[in-house]
N, C-alpha and C positions, 0 to 999 in steps of 0.2 A: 454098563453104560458109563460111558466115558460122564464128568462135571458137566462141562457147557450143556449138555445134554439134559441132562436133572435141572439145571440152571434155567433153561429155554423151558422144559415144561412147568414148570414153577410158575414162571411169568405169563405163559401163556394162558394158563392157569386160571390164574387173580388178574390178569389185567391191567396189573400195577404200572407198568410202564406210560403205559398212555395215558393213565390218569395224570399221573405226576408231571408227563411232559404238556398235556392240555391245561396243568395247574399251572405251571412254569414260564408258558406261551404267554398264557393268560395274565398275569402279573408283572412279564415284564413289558407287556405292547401297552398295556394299561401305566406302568413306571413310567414309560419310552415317552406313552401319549402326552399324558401329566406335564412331566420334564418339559418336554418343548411346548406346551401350552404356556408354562409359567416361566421357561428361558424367554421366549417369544415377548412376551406380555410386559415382564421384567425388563426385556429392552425396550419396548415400544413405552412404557411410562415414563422409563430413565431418560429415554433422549426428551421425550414431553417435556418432561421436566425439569429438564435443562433448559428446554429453549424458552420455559416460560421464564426462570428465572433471570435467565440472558435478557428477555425484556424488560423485569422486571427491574434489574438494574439499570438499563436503557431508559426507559419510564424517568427511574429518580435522576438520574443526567438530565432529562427533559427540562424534569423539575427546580432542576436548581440551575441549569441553564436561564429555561425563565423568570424564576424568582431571581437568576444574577441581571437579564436585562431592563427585566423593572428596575431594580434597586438602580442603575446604574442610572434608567430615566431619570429618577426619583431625586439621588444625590446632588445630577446636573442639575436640575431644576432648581434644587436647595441652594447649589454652590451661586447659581444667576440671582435667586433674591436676595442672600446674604451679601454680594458684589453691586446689587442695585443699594440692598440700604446702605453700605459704605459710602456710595456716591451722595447722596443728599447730605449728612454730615460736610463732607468735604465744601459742597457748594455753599452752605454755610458756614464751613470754619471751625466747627464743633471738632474737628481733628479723628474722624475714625469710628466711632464707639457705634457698636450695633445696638438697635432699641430694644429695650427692654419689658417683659409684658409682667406686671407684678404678680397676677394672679397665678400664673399658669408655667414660669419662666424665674429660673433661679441665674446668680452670680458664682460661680465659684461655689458652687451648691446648699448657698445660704438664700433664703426667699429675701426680696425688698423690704425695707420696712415703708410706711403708709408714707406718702408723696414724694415718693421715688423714684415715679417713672423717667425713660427716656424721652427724648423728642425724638419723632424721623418722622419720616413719609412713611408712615404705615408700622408694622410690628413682624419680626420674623414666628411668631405665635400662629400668624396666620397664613404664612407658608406653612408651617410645621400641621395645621390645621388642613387645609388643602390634600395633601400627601395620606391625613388621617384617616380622613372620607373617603379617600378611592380605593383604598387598601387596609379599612383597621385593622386588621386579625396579620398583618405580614410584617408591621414596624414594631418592634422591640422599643429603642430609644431612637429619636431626633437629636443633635446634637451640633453646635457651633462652637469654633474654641479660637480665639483670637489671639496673636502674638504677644500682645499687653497682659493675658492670659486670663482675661473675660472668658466664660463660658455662659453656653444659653441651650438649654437643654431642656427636652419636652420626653416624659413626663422627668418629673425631678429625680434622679437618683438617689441610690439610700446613701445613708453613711460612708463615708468617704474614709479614709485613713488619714490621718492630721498634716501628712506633709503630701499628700495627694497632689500635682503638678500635671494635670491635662499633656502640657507641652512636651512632657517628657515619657507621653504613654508612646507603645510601639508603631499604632495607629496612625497616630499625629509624625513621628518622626519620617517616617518611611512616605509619605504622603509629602511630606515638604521634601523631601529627599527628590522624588520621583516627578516632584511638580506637576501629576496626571493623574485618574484615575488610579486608586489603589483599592484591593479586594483581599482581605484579611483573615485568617480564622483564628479568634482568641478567647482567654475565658476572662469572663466579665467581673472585674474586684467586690462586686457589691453582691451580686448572686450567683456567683461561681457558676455560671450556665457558659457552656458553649457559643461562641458568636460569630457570625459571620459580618464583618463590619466593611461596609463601600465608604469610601472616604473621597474628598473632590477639592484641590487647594483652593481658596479667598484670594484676588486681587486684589487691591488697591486700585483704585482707577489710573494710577499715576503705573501702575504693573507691580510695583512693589508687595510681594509676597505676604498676607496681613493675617491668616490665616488656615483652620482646614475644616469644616463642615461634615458630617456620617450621618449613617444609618444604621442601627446598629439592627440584626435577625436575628433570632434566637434556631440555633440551629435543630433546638425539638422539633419545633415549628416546622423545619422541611422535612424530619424523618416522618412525624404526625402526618403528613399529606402524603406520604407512600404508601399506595395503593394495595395491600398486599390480600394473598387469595384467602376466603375463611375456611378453605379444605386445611388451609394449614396454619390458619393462626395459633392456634396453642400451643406448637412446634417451630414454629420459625422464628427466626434472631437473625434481626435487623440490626446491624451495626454501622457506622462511620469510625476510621479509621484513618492514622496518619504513622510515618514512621519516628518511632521514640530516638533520642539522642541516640542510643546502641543497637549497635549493630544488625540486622536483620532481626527488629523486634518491633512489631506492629501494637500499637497503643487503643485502646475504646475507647475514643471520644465518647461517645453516641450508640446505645443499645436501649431496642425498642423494650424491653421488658423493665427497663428501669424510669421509662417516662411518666411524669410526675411524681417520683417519689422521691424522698430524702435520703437514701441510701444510696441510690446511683452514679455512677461516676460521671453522670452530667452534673448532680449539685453539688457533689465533696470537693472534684478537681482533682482526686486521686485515682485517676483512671486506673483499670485494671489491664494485664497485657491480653492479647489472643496466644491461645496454646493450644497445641492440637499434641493427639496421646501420643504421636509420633513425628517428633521434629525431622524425620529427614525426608518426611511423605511434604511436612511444607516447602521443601527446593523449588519445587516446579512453579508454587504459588511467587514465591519472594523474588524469581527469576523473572516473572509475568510480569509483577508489580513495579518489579525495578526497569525494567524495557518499559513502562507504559501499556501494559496492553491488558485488556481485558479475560474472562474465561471464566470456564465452569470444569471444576476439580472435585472428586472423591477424595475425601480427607475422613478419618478418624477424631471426633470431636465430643470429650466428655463422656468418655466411653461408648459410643456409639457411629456407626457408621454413618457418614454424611455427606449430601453435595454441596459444595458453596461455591458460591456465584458472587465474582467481584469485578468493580467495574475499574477501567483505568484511570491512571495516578497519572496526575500533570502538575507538577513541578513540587512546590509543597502543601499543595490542596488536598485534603481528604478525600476518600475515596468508599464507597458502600460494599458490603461485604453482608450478603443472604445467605444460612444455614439453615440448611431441611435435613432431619434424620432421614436416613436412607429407607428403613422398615416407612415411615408415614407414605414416601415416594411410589415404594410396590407392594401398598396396601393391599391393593384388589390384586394382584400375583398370589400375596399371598394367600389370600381364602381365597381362591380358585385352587393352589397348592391343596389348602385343607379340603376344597371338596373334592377335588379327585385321589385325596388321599383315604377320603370317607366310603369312596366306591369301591378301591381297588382293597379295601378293609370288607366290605361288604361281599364284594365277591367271593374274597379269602376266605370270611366265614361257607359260605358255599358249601366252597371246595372243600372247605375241612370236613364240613359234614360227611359228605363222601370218602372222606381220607380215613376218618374213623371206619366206618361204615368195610370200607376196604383193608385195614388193619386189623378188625377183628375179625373177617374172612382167613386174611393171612395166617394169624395167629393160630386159627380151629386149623388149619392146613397144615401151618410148619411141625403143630408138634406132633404130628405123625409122620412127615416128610424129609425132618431138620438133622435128624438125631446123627444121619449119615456125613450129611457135611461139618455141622457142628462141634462132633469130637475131632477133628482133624484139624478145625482151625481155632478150636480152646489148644489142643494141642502144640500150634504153630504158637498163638499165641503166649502162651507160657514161657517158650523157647525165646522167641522175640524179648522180651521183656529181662530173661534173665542173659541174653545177649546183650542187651542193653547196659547190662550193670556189668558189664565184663568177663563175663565166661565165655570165651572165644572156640572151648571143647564142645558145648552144648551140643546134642545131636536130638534129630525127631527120627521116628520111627511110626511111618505112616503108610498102610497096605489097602489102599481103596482101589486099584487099580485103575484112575481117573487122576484128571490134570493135578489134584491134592498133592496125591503122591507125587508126581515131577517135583511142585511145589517146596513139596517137604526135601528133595533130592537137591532143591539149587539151595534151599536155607542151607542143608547141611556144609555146603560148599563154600558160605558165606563166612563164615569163624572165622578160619583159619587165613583167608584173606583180609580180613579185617585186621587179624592179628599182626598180619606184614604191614600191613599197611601204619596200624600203630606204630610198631617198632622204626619205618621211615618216618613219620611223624616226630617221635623222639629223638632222632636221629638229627634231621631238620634243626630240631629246637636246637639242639646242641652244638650243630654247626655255626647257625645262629650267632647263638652266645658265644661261640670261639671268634667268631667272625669280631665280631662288638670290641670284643677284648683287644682282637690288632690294632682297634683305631683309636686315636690318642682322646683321653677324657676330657682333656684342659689342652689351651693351647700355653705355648712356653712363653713365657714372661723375660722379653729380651730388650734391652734399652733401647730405645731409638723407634722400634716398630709395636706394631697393635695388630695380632694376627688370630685370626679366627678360620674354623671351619665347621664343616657338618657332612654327612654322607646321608641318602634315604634312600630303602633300596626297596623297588617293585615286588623284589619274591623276598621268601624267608633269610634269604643268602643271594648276593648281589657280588658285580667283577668289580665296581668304583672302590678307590683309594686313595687316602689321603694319610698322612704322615709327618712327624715333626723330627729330625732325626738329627740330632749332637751331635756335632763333627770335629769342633773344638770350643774349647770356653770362647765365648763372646762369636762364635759361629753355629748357624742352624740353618741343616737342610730343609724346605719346605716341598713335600712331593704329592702330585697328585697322579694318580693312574685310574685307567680305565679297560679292562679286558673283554675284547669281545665277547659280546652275550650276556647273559648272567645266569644266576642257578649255581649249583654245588662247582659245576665244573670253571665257572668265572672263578667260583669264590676260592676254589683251591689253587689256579694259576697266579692270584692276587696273592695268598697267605704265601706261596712260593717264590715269588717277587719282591714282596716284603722282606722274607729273611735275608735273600741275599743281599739285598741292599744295603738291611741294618748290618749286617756281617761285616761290610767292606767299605759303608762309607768314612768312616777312618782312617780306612789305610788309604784312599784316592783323595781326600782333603780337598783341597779345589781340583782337583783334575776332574774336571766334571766329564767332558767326553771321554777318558779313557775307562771312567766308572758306567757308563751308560755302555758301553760297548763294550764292555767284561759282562755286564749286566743282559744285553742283547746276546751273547755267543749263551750265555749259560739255557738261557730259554730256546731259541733254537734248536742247542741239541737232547734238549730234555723237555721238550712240550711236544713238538711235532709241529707239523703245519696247520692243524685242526683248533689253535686258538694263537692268537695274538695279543698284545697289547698297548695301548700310547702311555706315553708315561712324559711327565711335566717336573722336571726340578731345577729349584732355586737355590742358592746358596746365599743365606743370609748373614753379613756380616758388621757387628757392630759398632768395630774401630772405625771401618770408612765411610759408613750407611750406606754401604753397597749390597747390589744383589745381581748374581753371575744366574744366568738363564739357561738351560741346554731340555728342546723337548723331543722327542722321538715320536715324530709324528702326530702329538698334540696340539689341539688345536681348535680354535682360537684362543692363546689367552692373550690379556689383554692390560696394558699399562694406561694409567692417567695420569696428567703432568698437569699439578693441581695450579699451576702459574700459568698455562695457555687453555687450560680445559680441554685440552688435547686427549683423545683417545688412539693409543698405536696397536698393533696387531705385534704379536711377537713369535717371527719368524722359526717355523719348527727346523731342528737340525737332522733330522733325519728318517727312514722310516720305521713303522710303529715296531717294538723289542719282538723277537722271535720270529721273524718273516725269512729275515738273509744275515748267516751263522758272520759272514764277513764285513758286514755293513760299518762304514766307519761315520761319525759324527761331526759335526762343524763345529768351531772352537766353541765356546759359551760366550755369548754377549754380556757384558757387565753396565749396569744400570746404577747410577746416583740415586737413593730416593731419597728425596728432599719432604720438608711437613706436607703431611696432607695428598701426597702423589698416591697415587695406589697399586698394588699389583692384583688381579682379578684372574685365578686358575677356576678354569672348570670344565664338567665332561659333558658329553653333545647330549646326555638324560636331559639339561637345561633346554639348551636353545630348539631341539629336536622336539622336546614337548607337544602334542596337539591337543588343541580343542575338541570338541565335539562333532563341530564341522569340517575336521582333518585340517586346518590350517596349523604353519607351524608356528611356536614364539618365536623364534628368529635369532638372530645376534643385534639386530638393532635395536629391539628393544632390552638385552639386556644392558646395548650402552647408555640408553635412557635411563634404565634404572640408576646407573653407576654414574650419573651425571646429575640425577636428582638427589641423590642421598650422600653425595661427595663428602657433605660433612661431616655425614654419621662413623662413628665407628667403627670399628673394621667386622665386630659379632652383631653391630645393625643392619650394616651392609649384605651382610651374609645372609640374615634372618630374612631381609626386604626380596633377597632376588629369589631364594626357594619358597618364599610365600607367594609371589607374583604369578611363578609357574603354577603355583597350584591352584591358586585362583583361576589362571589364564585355563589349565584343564579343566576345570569345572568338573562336571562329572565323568567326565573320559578316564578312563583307566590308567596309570602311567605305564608306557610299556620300555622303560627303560631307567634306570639307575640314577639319581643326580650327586653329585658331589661339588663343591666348591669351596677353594681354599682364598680369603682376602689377606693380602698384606698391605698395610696404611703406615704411611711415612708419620710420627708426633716429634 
């Protein structure tokens, strides 16, 4: 009885099959179910909870909307009685001076001493009182400051610093500046708290500017009045934010965890910055912020995955910024995870019971039934292994007369192809390594130029070429070629090209086309029609800082004329080495390269490149590249365009060759 045969009654047997595949079913429609229960869930919380947050931020704009158009009543109001008591003064002659309430109402932040009051039609104490009653819990300070530089301030401020000058706080300047409503965020000298200060200029009745009147908020005060949810109070961080002097570096004003304590960078005034564990996930944020616009971003924050919700930024006003861990967000995803992970755990056990149940059936069966297939595949086995380690002779010797045996007949067969197959593998390497060794290690250190290159080649051995080739002192060949195809058979038409070149560019000196067409007859008649090549050379010369062109059929390369930022295309002379034994070449062009001009060779492995969506990189953008990097180097230039491409492929396989040789005018 043939294997398959023994094999089918075996199963047929035990029943093994079905079990395993109803185990199998069963575990992964139970995985499958789970999964999109807690995919499902996990979306429907995340968007929830984005949109609360979006309100939520919404919400505190309300809020400080409103608390700006009180304050703003509030100022006005202030700004009319302190312009009413100026008036009565005036009417009598008294010259100005706002009255003074002794009790309640400081100078210059020193109290009256006893019979000191002012005279007026009434007391700015009882503005300041008015304003108290409708709103105590929302005014920080009251405050009036006169050009004479009287100040009248409710309640009294602490200690002042000895040269302390009202007139010359930023408040006050910018208020006289603006002659209008002004709205401020600063930190307060006396209790380094955060303020949002409405400020409103003093008339004179005559119009003369006498004046500027505030209100000073405490900005805890509007975070304290943000609504937030208690699912996630002990996780969420409320901040206020503005941007610090540098650069795309967002400052805390205001974080709800540090409210009323002495440690927070609302009391010290050493705000701390916002950092998230990966500065370049904050782009999208700083881009948001900086347009004005609001949003809600996954960000990584203090090692944890998080959503924050920010509102937008208008002008140099701060702006609210909500963090929730992402785990607190798909809480309930998650123990919905864990109980469907507790079932399809339950079930498992089950099954297992069974599995046992049916393995020890197996076992009482195999070892009366096994003994026949078992030595043949310990057998196979052993062989395998010591195949492994490199004996390529191994041989089995297996007579079951069942598929084994075939088995055992294609291993045998296996050695010995391996063994060829090694030897082309070593073979490979070492072409390789010959390959390596034709292309120059260093480029040559010649005055006037900065020249760099590189080769990368798709298979083990590749047709691209490049070469630096001595032709006389203070002259260097610069060549780049490219032979159809690649593989052993590009690589040996290269190394074949190569020599002859090295051979004879000496003896043809500048004669560039009669060297390229000595160079073209040789291939020709000694390759056949079955491979070709384009071949690119320069002839660099240090006396005149010239360089003489001649390509056969290469193509594009490419000059920059670092004075017009001009990119030109340089015309090939002829077609590619080996096609037609007669082919003659167009004189060489000779080029000035002046500082900084560049010459740019290279093979179509570059521009031919594709992504993953078959598009190709093109030639334009490698003239972008050579137009952004114009001032690098001529080994950064080179570095910048074979990393581009490879970037540009992504994960797409490259199916062809790239080489490129840069020359840079210094």
């Amino acid at each position: 009885m043939k294997f398959y045969g023994k094999l089918l009654n075996l199963l047929l047997v035990i029943a093994l099959v079905p079990l395993i595949l109803s185990f199998v079913l069963y575990r992964a429609s139970m995985q499958r179910m789970g999964d999109r229960l807690t995919m499902e869930t996990r979306t429907f919380l995340t968007e929830n909870a984005a949109q609360q947050l979006e309100d939520l931020v919404d919400n505190f704009e309300s809020v400080l909307n409103r608390d700006s158009a009180l304050l703003q009543l509030a100022v006005e109001y202030q700004a009319r009685e302190a312009e009413r008591y100026l008036v009565a003064p005036f009417r009598k002659g008294h010259g100005g001076s706002l009255p003074i309430q002794r009790a309640s109402q400081n100078v210059n932040g020193f109290a009256l001493k006893a019979g000191g009051e002012f005279n007026g039609h009434g007391s700015m104490f009882g503005a300041y009182q008015v304003l108290q009653r409708f709103n105590p819990d929302l005014f920080h300070r009251q405050f009036t400051t006169l050009e004479s530089g009287q100040q009248i301030s409710f309640p009294a401020p602490g200690a002042y610093p000895p040269d302390h000058d009202p007139r010359l706080q930023q408040w006050y300047l910018k208020t006289k500046e603006r002659g209008d409503l002004t709205r401020l965020f600063l930190t307060d000298l006396t209790t380094r708290q955060l303020m949002m200060v409405v400020s409103m200029p003093i008339f004179a009745p005559d119009g003369v500017f006498s004046g500027v009147t505030s209100i000073d908020v405490a900005c805890e005060r509007l975070l304290a009045d943000w609504a937030l949810p208690e699912k996630w109070s002990e996780d969420i961080e409320a901040m206020l934010l503005h941007f610090s002097g540098r650069e795309r570096t967002l400052e805390i004003l205001l974080h709800n965890q540090f409210l009323g304590r002495e440690d927070g960078p609302s009391s010290t005034g050493a705000s701390p910055y916002l950092i998230s564990d990966n500065p370049q996930q904050m782009q999208a944020l700083f881009d948001d912020v900086l347009a004005g616009r609001a949003g809600v971003q996954k960000l990584s924050y203090q090692g944890r995955e998080s959503l924050w919700a920010y509102g937008a930024r208008e002008g140099s006003r701060p702006f609210p910024l909500l963090i929730v861990p992402y785990e607190q967000i798909v809480a309930q995803a998650a123990m919905m995870e864990k109980h469907v992970a507790q079932q399809v755990l339950r079930g498992l056990q089950v099954a297992g019971l069974f599995l046992v149940g049916v393995i020890v059936w197996v076992v009482i069966l195999s070892i009366s039934r096994s003994r026949a297939v078992t030595e043949p595949v310990m057998c196979l086995a052993d062989a395998a292994g010591r195949l492994s380690n490199g004996e390529f002779n191994v041989h089995v010797d297996i007579h079951s007369n069942d598929e084994l045996e075939d088995l055992g007949q294609a291993f045998n067969d296996v050695g010995p192809q391996l063994k060829d197959r090694e030897h082309l593998r070593e073979s490979l390497a070492l072409a390789k390594e010959i390959q390596q060794l034709l292309l120059p290690k260093d480029p040559p250190q010649l005055e006037g130029f900065d020249i760099a290159g590189n080769s990368v080649y798709c298979d083990e051995t590749g047709g691209d070429y490049f070469d630096y080739i001595e032709v006389a002192p203070g002259k260097i060949g610069a060549v780049v070629g490219d032979v159809v195809g690649h593989g052993i058979g590009a690589a040996l038409l290269m190394a074949s090209a190569s020599a002859v070149l090295r051979s004879h560019a000496r003896d043809y000196g500048a004669d560039l086309e009669h060297l390229i067409a000595f160079l073209n007859r040789y291939l020709a008649k000694n390759v056949g029609d079955a491979k070709f090549m384009t071949l690119f050379y320069g002839l660099l010369d240090v006396q005149h800082r010239s360089v003489k062109t001649i390509s056969a059929g290469h193509g594009p390369a490419l000059y920059y004329r670092s004075a017009s930022k001009a990119i030109e295309n340089i015309p090939t002379s002829g077609l590619p080495l080996g096609i037609m034994e007669d082919e003659t070449y167009a004189q060489p062009k000779e080029w000035t390269l002046e500082p900084c001009d560049l010459l740019v060779i290279g093979t179509d492995g570059i521009w031919e490149a594709r992504n993953p969506a078959g598009e190709m990189f093109g030639i334009s953008r490698l003239r972008d590249i050579i137009h952004e990097q114009a001032a690098g180097s001529a080994d950064e230039i080179c570095s910048e365009v074979i990393e581009a491409v490879r970037t540009f492929r992504a994960e797409a396989p490259p199916d062809d060759d790239i080489s490129l040789v840069v020359v840079k005018g210094v």
